[in-house]
N, C-alpha and C positions, 0 to 999 in steps of 0.2 A: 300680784295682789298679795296684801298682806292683812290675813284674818286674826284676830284673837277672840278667843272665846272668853264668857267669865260664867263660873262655874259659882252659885249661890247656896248650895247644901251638900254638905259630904258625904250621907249615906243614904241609900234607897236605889234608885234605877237613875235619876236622873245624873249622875256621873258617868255611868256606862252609856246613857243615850250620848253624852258628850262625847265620851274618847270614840264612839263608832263614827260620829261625825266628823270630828278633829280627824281620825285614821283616814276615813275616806277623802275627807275634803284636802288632804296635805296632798295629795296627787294633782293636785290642780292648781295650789296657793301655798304660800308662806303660812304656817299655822302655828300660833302660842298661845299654851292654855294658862290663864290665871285663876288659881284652885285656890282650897284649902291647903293645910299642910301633909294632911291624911284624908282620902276620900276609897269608898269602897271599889276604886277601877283605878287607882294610880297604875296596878301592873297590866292594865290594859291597853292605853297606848303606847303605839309606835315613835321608834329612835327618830323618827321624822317631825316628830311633835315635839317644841321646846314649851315645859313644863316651868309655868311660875309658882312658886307656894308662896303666896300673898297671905293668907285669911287663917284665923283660927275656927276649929271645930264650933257650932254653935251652942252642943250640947243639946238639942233638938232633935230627934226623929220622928219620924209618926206617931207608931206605938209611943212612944216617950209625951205625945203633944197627947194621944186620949187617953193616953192615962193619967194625965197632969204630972208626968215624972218629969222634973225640968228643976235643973239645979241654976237660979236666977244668978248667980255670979258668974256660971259656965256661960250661961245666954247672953250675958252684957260686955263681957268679954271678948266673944267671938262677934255678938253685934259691934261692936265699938274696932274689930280688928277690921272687916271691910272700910275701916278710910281708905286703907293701903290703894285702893281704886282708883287715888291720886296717880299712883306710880304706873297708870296707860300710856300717860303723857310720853314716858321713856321709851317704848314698844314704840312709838311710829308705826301704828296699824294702820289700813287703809279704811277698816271695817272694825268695829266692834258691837258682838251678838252674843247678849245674856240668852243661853243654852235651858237657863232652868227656872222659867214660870215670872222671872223678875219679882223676888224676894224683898220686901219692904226693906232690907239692908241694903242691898242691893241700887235700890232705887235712892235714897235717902242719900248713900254719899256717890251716885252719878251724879244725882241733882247738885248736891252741894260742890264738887269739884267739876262740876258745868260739862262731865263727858259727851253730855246730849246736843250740846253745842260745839263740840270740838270734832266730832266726829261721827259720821257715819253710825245711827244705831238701831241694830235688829235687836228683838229680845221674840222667843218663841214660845207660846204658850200650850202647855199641855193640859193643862182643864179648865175651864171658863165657866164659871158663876152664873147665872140666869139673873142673875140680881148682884148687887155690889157687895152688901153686907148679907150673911148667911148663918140669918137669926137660929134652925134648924141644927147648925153645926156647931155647938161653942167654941172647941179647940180650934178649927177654921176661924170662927170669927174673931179673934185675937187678933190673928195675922191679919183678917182683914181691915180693922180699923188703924192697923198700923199704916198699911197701905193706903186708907183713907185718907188720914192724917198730913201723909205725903207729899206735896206739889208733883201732878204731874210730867214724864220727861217728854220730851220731843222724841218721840220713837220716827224713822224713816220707814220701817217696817216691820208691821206682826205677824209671826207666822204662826198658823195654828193647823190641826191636824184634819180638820171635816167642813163642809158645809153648815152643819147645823153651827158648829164654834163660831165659824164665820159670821154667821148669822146672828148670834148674841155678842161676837164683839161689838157689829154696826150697831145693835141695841142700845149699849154702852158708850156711843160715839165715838167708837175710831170710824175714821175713812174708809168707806171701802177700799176706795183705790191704796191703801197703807197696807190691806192685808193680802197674802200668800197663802195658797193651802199647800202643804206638803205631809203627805201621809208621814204615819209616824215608821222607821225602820224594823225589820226583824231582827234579832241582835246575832249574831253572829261570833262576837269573843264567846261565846259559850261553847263552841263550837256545833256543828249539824249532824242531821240523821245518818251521812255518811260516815263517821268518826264514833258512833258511841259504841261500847264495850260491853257493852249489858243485853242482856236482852230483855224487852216486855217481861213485867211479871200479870199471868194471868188474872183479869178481873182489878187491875190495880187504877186506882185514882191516885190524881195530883193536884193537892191547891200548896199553891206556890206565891210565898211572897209577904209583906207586913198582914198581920195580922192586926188588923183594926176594924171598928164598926163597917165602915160603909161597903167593905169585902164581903161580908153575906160568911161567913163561916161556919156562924150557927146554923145556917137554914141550910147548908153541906149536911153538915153532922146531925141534924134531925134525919136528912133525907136517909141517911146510910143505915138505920136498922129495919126502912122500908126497902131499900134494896136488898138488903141481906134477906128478908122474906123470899126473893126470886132465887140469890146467888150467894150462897150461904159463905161461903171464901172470900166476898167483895173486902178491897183494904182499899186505905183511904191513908195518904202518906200528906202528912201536913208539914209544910218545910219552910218555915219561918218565922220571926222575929214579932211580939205583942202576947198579949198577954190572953188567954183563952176564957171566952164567959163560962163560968159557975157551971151552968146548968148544961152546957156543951162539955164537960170535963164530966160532969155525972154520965152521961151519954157513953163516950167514949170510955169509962172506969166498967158499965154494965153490958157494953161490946170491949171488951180488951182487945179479942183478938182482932178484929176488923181495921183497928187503927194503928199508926207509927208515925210519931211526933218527935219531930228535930225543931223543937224551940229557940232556933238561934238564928240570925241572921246568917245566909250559905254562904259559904266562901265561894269564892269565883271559880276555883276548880274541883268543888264538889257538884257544881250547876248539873254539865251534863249527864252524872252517874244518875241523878236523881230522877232527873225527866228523860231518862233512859228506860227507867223503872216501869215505867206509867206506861199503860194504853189510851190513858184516857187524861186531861185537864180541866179543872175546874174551875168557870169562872164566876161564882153565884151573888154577882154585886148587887147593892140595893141601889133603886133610885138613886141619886144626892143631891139631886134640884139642880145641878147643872150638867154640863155637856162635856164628856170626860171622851176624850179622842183616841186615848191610848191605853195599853194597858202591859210594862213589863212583862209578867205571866204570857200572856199572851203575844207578844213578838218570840218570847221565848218557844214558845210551842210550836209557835209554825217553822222555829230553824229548826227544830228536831220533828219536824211532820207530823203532829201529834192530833188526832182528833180534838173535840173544844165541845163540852156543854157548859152554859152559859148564860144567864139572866138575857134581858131583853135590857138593860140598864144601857145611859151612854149608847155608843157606838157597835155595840156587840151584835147588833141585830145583821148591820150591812157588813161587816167585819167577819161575822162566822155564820151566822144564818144564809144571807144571802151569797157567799162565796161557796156554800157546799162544804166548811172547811169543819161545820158541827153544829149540833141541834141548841136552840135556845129557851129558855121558860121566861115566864111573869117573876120577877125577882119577890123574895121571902114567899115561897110556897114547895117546902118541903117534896109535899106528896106529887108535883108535876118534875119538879127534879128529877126525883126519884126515878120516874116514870122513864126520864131521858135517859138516863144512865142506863138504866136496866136495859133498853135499845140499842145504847150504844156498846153496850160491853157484850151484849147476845148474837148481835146481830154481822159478821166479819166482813159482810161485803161489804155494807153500808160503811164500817171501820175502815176498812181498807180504802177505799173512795173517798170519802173526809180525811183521811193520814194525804192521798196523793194530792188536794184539792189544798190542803194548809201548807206542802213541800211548793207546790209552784203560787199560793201566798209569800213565800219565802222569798222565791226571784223575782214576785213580783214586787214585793218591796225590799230588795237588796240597798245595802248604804252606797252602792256602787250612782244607783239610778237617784235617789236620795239627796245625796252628795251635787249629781249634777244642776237639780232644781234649786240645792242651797247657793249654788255658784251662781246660776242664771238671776236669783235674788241681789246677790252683791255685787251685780255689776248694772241691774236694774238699776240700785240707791247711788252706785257711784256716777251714774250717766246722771242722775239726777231725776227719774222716776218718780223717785218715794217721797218728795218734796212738793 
């Protein structure tokens, strides 16, 4: 069997969710990834994985898309380089699976080079909307009317990461019988709790990852001068890429010492040192009106066995609440955050028991098992299943 993947944005988590995939699934299949030219995991797969660079950068990232920082010649650019999507025909894949949410580029020249009819096509979605368009969101809603715009493909199969996704795809009219649940991976190129170099620093938090609205960052950074009433030493190590609100910068300017901010997107080999650091991760999302299955940060945590407090947002409930793997609150409420942490960092049994409960989260979503469900999928669409 011969998979290719197509890889639709080059920075954030969803290229790393690809190469763990690609790595795992090349033990089973023939696997070629069709990327951008630079994405933030090129050095992350394996000599096993033949690498295409098809696509130019879009000039789009998160933080980039709420901030409105989007240089419109870099974005037309890199939209107009996905034709290249022509050049599948060459690859004689047996399968072809858009790895990353199926990107209105993406979709726009399958359609137009007909890949949806030549071939075999998964696309896997990692958050799903409750609604098509996502008036709430403007920077969201851009992409979605792009999407809207679009005809259409003939997908064989969607994969998504929970039941509830599940459940707003059929909303939306895919088939049931078209979709697949497959939990999302713990990542594993970062390396695990067996390998880190550091030790816990006491009292230390970790929110990890873009820094944009729907992350809940502020409602962290309120929570921290109520914790510091209990734990006067609590630090709060923020290690990521967007741009900080106003009033959450005042906060952190009149606690100095409580905070340490690496403003930059982490390099893939500073990952481990960082959440090495931490006793604790923090996931304080807000609502977003849809059913968000995954969450980078958090696959990251559970390879480094990390306890997890958490909104009740998305997925987090069954994910770290109901796994034992960390305590969860009502998203945007400071003062019950608060409340958790100070629990969590007080209390070492409870730590200690949520650190082992999020290490065997780990094995239990290894790309090894992962990998297997993605294989049992493309042999489903090629018996002819997904049709």
């Amino acid at each position: 069997m011969k998979v290719l993947y197509i890889v639709g944005q080059s920075t954030g988590g969803l290229p790393h969710y690809t190469a763990e995939l690609a790595n795992a699934v090349a033990e089973h299949a023939d696997v070629t990834v069709m990327k951008p030219k630079e994405t933030t995991a090129d050095e992350l797969f394996d000599d096993e994985v033949e690498l295409l660079t098809a696509f130019d950068h879009l000039g789009v990232s998160m933080p980039e898309l709420y901030s409105f920082d989007v240089n419109p010649l870099d974005f037309v650019r890199g939209f107009l380089s996905y034709d290249a999507i022509r050049e599948i025909e060459d690859v004689d894949a047996d399968v072809v699976h858009d790895t990353t949410d199926l990107f209105p580029q993406v979709k726009l020249f399958a359609k137009r080079h007909g890949i949806d009819a030549r071939f075999p096509l998964v696309v896997t979605r990692h958050e799903v909307s409750k609604r098509r368009l996502s008036f709430s969101r403007p920077p969201v809603l851009v992409e979605e009317l792009l999407d809207y715009a679009i005809p259409d493909l003939d997908l064989d199969r969607v994969v998504v990461h929970t039941e509830k996704q599940r459940r707003a795809m059929t909303n939306r009219g895919v088939p049931a019988d078209r979709i697949s649940i497959i939990p999302h991976g713990a990542y594993s190129v970062f390396g695990s709790d067996t390998d880190v170099d550091v030790d816990p620093e006491r009292n230390c938090l970790l929110f990890f990852g873009h820094i944009v609205t729907p992350k809940g960052l502020d409602t962290l950074v309120e929570a921290i001068p109520l914790v510091k009433r209990e734990i006067p030493d609590v630090k709060l190590i923020i290690a990521g890429e967007g741009k900080i609100p106003r009033r959450s910068r005042a906060i952190m300017e009149a606690h100095e010492g409580n905070f340490e901010v690496h403003n930059y997107f982490v390099p893939n080999e500073e990952v481990k040192d960082i959440f090495g650091r931490a006793e604790v991760v923090a996931l304080p999302y807000r609502n977003q009106g849809g059913t968000k299955g995954h969450s980078g940060a958090l696959a990251t945590a559970f390879s480094f066995g990390k306890p997890v407090v958490a909104s009740t947002a998305g997925e987090f409930t069954s994910l770290v609440g109901d796994t034992g793997s960390g305590l969860v609150v009502p998203p945007e409420d400071p003062e019950r955050l608060a409340s958790a942490i100070i629990r969590l960092l007080t209390d070492e049994d409870a730590k200690r028991e949520m650190s082992a409960c999020s290490s065997r989260m780990a094995d239990r979503l290894s790309w090894d098992n992962v990998a297997e469900q993605y294989v049992d999928v493309y042999e489903r669409v090629l018996d002819g299943a997904g049709r």
